[in-house]
ZAFIFI-863266 format. One line per 3 residues: their letters; for each residue z, x, y of N, C-alpha, C. Coordinates in nm, 4 decimals. Each point is the difference from the previous one (the first is absolute). Layout:
a	Z/X/Y/Z/X/Y/Z/X/Y ~ ...;
***
This chain:
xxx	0.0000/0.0844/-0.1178/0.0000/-0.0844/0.1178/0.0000/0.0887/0.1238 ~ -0.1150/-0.0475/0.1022/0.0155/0.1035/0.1383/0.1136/-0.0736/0.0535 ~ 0.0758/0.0848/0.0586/0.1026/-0.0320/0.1193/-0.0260/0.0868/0.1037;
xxx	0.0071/-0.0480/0.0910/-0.0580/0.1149/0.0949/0.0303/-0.0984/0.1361 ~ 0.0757/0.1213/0.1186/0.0081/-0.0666/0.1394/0.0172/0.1359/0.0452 ~ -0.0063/-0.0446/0.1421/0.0056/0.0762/0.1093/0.1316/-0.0408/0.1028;
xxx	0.0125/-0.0812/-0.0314/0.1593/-0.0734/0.1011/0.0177/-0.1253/-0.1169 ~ 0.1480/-0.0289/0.0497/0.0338/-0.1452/-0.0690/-0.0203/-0.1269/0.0827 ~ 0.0207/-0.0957/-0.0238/-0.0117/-0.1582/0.0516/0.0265/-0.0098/0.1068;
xxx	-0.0509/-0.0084/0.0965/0.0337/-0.0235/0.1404/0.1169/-0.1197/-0.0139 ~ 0.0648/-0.0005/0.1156/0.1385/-0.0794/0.0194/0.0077/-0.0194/0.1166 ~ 0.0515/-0.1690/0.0179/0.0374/-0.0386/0.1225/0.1734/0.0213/0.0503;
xxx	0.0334/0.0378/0.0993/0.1542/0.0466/-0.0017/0.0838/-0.1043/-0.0960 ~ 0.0165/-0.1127/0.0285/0.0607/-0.0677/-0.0906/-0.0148/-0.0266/-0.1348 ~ -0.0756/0.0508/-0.0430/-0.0321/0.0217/-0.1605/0.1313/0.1250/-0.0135;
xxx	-0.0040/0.0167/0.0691/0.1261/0.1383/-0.0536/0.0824/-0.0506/-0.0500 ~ 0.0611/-0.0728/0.0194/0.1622/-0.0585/0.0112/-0.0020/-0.1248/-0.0961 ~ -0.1386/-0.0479/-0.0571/-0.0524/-0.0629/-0.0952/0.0014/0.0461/-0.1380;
xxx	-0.0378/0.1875/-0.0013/-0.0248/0.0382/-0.1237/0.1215/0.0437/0.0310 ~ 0.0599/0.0283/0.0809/0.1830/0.0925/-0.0475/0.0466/-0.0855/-0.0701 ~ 0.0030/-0.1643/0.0848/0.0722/-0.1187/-0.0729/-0.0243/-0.0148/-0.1786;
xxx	-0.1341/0.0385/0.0008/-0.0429/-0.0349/-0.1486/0.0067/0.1046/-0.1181 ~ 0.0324/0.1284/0.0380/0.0410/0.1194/-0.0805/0.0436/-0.0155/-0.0992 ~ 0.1842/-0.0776/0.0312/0.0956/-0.0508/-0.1298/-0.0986/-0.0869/-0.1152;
xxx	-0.1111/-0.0451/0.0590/-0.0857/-0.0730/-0.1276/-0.1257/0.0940/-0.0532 ~ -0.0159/0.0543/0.0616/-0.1150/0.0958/-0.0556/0.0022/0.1272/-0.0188 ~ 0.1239/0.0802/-0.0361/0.0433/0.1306/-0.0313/-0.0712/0.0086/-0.1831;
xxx	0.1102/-0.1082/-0.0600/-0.0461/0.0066/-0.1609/-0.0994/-0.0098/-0.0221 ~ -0.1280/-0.0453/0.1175/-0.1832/0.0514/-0.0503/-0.0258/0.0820/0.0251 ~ 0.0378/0.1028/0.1040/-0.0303/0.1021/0.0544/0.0476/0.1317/-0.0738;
xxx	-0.1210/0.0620/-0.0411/-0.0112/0.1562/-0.0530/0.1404/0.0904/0.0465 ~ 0.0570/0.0784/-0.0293/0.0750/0.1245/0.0193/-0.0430/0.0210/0.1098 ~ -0.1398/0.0973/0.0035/-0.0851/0.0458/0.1103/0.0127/-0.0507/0.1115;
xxx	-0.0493/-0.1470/-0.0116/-0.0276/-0.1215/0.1164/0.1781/-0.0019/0.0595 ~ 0.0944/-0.0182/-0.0457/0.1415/0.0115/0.0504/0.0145/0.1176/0.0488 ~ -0.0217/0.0830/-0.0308/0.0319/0.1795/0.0569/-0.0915/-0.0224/0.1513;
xxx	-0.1376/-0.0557/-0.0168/-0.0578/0.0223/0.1451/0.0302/-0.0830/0.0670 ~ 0.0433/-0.1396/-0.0233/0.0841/-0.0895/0.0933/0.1400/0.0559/0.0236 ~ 0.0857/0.0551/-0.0756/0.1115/0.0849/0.0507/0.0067/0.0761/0.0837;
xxx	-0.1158/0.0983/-0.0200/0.0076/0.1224/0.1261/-0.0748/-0.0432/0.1129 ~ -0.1280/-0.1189/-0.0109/-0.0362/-0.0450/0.1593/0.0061/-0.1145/-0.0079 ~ 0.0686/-0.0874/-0.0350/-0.0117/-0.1406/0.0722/-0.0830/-0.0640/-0.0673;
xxx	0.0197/-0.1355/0.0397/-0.1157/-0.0961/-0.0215/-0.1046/-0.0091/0.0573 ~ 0.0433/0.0795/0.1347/-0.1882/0.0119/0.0553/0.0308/0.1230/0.0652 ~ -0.0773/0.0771/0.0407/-0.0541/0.1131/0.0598/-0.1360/-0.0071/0.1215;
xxx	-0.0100/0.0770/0.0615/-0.0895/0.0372/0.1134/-0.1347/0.0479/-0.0944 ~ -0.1388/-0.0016/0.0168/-0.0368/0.0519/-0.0700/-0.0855/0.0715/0.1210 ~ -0.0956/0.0878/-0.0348/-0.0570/0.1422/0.0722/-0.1099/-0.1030/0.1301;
xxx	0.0165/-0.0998/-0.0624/-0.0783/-0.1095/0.1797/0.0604/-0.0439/0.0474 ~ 0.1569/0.0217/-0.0136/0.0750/-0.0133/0.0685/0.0319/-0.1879/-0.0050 ~ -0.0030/-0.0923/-0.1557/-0.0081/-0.0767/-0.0272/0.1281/-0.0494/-0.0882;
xxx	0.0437/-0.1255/0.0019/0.1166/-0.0006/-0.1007/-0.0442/-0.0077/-0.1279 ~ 0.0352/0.0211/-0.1071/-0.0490/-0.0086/-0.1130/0.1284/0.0365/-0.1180 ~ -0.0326/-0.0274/-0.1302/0.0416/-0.0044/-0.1182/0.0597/0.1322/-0.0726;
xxx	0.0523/0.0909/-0.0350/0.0043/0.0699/-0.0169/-0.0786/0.0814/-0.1502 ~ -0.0955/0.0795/-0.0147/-0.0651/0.0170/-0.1064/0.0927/0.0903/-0.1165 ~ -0.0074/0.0139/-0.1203/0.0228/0.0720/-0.0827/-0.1110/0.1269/-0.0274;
xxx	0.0929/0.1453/0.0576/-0.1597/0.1003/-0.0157/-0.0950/-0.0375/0.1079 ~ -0.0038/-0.0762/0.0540/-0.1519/0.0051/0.1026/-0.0802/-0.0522/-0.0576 ~ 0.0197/-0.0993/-0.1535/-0.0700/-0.0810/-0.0923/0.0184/-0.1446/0.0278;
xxx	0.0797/-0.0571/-0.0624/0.0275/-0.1620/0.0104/0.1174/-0.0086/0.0640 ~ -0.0158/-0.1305/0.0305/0.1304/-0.0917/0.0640/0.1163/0.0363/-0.0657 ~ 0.1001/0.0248/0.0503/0.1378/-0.0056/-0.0455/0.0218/-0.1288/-0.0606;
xxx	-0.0275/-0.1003/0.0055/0.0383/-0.1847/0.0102/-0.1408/-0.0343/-0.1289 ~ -0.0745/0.0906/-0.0223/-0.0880/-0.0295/-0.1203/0.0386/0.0296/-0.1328 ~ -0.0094/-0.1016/-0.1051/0.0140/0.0051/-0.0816/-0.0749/-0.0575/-0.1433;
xxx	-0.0366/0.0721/-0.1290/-0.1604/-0.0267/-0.0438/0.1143/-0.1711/-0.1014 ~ -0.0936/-0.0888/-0.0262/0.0285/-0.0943/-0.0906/-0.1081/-0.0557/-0.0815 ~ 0.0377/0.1007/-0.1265/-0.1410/-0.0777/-0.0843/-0.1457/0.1149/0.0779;
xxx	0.0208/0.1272/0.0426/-0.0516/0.0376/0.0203/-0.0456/-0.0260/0.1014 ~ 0.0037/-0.0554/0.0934/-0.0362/-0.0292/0.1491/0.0822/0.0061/0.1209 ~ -0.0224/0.0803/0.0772/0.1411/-0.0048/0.1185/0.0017/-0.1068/0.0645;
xxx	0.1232/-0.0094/0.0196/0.0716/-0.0822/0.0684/0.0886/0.0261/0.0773 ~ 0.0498/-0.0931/0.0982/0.0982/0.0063/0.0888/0.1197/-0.0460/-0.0607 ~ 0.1135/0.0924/0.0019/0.1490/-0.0359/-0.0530/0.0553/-0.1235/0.1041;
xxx	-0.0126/0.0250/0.0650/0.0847/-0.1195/0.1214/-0.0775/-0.1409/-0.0301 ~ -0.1465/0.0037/-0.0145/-0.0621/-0.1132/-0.0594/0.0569/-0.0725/-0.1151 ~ -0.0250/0.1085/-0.1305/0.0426/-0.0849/-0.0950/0.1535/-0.0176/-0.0179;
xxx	0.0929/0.0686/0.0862/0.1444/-0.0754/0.0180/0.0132/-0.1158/0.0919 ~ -0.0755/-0.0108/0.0928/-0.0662/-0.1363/0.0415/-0.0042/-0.1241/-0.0573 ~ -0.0791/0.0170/-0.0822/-0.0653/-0.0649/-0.1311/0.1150/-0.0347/-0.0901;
xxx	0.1073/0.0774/-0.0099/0.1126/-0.0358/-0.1049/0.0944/-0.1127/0.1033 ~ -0.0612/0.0516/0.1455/0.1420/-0.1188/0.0965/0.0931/0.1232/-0.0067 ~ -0.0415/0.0914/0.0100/0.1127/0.1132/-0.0142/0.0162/0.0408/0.1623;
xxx	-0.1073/0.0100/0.1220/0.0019/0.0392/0.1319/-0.0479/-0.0818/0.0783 ~ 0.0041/-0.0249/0.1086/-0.0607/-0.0279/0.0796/-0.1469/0.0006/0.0716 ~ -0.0051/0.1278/-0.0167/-0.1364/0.0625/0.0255/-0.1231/-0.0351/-0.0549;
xxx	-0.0992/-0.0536/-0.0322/-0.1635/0.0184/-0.0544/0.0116/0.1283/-0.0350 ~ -0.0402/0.0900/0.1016/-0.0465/0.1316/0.0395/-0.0186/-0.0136/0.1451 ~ -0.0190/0.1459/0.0107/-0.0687/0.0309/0.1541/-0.1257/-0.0715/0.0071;
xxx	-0.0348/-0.0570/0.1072/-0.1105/-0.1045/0.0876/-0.1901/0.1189/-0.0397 ~ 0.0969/0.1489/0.0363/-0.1363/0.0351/0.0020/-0.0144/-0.0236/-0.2006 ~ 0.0856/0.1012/-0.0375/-0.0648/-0.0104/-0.1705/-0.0536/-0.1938/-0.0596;
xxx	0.0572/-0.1132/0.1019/-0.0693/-0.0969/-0.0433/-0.1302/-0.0250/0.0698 ~ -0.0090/0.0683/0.0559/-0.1594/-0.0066/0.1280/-0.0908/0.0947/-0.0815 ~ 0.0476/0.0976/-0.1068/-0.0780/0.0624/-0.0532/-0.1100/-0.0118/-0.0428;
xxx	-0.1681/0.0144/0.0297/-0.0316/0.1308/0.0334/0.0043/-0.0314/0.2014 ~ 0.0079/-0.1234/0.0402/-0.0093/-0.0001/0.1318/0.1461/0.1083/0.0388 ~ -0.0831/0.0464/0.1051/0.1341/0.0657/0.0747/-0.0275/-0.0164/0.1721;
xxx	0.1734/-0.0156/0.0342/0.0109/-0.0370/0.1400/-0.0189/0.1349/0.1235 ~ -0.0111/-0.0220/0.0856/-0.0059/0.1362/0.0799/0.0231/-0.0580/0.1413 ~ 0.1381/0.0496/0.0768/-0.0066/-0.0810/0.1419/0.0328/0.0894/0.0999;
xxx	-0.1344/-0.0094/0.0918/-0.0388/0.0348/0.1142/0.1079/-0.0329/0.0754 ~ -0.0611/0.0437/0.1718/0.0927/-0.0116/0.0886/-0.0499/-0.1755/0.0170 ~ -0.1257/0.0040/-0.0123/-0.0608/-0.1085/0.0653/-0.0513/-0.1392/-0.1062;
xxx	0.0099/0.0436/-0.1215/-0.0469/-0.0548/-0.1050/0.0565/0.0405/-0.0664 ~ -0.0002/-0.1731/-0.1596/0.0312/0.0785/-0.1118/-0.1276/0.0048/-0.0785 ~ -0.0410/0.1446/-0.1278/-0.1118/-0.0370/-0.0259/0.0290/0.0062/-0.1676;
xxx	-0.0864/-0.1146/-0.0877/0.0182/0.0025/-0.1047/-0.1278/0.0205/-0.0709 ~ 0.0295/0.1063/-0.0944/-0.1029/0.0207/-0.0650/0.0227/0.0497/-0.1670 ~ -0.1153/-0.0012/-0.0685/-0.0100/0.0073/-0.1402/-0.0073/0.1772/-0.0106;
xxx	0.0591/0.0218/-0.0750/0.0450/0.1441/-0.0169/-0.0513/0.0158/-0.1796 ~ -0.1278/0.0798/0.0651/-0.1038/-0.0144/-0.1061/0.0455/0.1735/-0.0558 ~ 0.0092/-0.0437/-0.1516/0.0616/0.0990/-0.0907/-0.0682/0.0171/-0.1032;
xxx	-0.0231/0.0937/-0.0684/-0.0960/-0.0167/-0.1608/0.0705/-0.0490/-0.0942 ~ 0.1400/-0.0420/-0.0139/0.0587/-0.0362/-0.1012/-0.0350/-0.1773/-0.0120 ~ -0.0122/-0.0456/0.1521/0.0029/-0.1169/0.0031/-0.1610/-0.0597/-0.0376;
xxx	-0.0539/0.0971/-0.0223/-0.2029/-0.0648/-0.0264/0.0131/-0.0736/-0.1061 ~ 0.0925/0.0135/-0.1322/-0.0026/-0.1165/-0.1032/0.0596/-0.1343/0.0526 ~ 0.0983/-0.0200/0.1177/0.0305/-0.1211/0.0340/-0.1106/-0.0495/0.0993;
xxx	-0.0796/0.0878/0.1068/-0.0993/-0.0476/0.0502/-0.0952/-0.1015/-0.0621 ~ -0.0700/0.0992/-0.0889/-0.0681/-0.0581/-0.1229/0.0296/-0.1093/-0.0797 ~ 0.1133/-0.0542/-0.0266/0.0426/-0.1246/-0.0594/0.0206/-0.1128/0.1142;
xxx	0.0273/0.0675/0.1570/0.0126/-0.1259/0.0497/-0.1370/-0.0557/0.0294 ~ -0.1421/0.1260/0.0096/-0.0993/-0.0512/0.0351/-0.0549/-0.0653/-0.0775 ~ 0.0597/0.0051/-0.1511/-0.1097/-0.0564/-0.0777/0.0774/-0.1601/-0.0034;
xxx	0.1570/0.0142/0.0065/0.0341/-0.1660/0.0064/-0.0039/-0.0442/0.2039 ~ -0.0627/0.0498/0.0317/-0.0146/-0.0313/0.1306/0.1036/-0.0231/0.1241 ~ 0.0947/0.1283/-0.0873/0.1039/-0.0329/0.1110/0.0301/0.1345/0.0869;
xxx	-0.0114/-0.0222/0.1459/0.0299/0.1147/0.0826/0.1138/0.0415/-0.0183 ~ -0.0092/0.1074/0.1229/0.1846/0.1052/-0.0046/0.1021/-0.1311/0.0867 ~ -0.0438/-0.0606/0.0658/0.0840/-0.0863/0.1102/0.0472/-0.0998/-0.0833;
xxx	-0.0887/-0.0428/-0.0992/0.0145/-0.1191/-0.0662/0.1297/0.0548/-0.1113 ~ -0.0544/0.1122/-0.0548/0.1153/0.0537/-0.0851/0.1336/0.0051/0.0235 ~ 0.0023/0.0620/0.1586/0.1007/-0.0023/0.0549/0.0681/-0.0583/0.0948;
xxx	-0.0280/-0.1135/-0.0243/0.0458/-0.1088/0.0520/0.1417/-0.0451/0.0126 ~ 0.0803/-0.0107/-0.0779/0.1440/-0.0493/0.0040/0.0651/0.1703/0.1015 ~ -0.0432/0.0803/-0.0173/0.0303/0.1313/0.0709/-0.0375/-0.0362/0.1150;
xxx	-0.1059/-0.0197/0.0878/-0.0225/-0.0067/0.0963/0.0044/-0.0873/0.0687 ~ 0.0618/-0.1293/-0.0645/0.1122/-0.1418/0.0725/0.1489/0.0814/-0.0448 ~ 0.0250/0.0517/-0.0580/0.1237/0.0625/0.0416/0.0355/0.0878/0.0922;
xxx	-0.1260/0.0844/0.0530/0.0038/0.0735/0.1021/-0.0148/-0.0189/0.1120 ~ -0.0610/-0.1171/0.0428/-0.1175/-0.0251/0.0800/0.0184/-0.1682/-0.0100 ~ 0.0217/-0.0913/-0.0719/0.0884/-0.1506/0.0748/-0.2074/-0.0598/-0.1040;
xxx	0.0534/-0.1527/-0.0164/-0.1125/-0.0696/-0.0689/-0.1069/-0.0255/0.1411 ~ 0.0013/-0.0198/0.1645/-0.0910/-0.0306/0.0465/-0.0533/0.1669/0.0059 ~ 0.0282/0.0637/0.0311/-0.0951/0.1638/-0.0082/-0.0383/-0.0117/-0.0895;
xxx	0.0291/-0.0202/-0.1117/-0.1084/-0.0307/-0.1933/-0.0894/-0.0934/0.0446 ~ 0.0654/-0.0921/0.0759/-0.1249/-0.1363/0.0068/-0.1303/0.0592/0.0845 ~ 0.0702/0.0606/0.1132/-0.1159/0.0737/0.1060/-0.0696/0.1012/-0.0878;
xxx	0.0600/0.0698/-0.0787/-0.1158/0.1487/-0.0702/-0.0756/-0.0553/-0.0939 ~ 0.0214/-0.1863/-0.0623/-0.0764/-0.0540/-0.1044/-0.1232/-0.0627/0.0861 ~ -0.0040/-0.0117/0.1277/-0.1048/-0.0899/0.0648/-0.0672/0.1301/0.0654;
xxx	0.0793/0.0881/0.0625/-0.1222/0.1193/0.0321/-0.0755/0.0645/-0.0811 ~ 0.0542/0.0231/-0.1583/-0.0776/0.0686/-0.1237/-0.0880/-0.1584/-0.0361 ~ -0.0124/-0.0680/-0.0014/-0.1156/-0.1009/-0.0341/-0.1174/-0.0422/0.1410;
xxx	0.0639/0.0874/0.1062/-0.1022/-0.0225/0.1471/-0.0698/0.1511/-0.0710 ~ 0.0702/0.1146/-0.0231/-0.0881/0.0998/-0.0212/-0.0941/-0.0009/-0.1441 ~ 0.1078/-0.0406/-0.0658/-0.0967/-0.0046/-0.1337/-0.1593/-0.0950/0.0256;
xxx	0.0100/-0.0717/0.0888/-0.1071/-0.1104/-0.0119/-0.0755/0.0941/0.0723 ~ -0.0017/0.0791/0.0974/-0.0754/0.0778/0.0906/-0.0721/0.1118/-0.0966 ~ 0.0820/0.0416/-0.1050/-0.0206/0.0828/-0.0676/-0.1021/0.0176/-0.1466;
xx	0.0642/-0.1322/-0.0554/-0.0792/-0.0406/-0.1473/-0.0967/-0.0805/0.0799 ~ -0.1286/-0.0006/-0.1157/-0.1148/-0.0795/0.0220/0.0145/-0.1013/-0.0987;
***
């Protein structure tokens, strides 16, 4: 399995105090490793853009990742899932592959195009479903149901401009 990053999960300040809260439930999923690098930095860290973020194991994966059945996952998720925390996850890892970026003047959202993600591309094109559409319950959680309603009527003004 590739694992591979360059920074961890971007974080909004109050996600901090979200995953501290949720620790006591998600220690017993979490690796040795993954506890040693949340021990010595925190639940989030600065990363080299000077961004909040996740703390990685090695400069590899998420501290907060964990494989199930062979597929990673988010520990805070699936203690979630038990009713064990509070938390989902962080907003960005549910916006995933969209990622947020905010200007002085704007916020701008965009698809954060990766080679790992070309097999999910590929399945949404063939069942005809975009990245917005995918990520949908993410981006009414981020962003409120009339901004979803507004980005569903501007992508069908462009799409019509666009497809023949």
């Amino acid at each position: 399995m590739l694992i591979a990053g360059d920074s961890g999960a971007p974080l909004e300040t109050d996600e901090i105090s979200a995953i501290e809260e949720a620790m006591p439930a998600i220690n017993c999923l979490l690796s040795g490793q993954s506890l040693n690098t949340i021990k010595k930095n925190g639940v989030a860290v600065i990363d080299a853009d000077g961004d909040l973020v996740t703390p990685l194991n090695n400069g590899k994966e998420c501290a907060f990742m964990i494989l199930v059945n062979g597929v990673a996952a988010w520990a805070i998720e699936k203690s979630w899932e038990k009713g064990k925390c509070k938390l989902l996850k962080p907003v960005s890892c549910h916006l995933y592959p969209v990622r947020i970026k905010k200007y002085s003047t704007f916020t701008a959202v965009n698809y954060d195009e990766w080679d790992i993600c070309k097999p999910a591309l590929h399945k949404g094109s063939k069942e005809g479903i975009r990245v917005f559409e995918f990520a949908k319950s993410a981006l009414i959680r981020k962003f409120g149901e009339e901004w979803y309603n507004k980005l569903c009527i501007a992508a069908k003004y462009i799409l019509k401009k666009t497809e023949c």
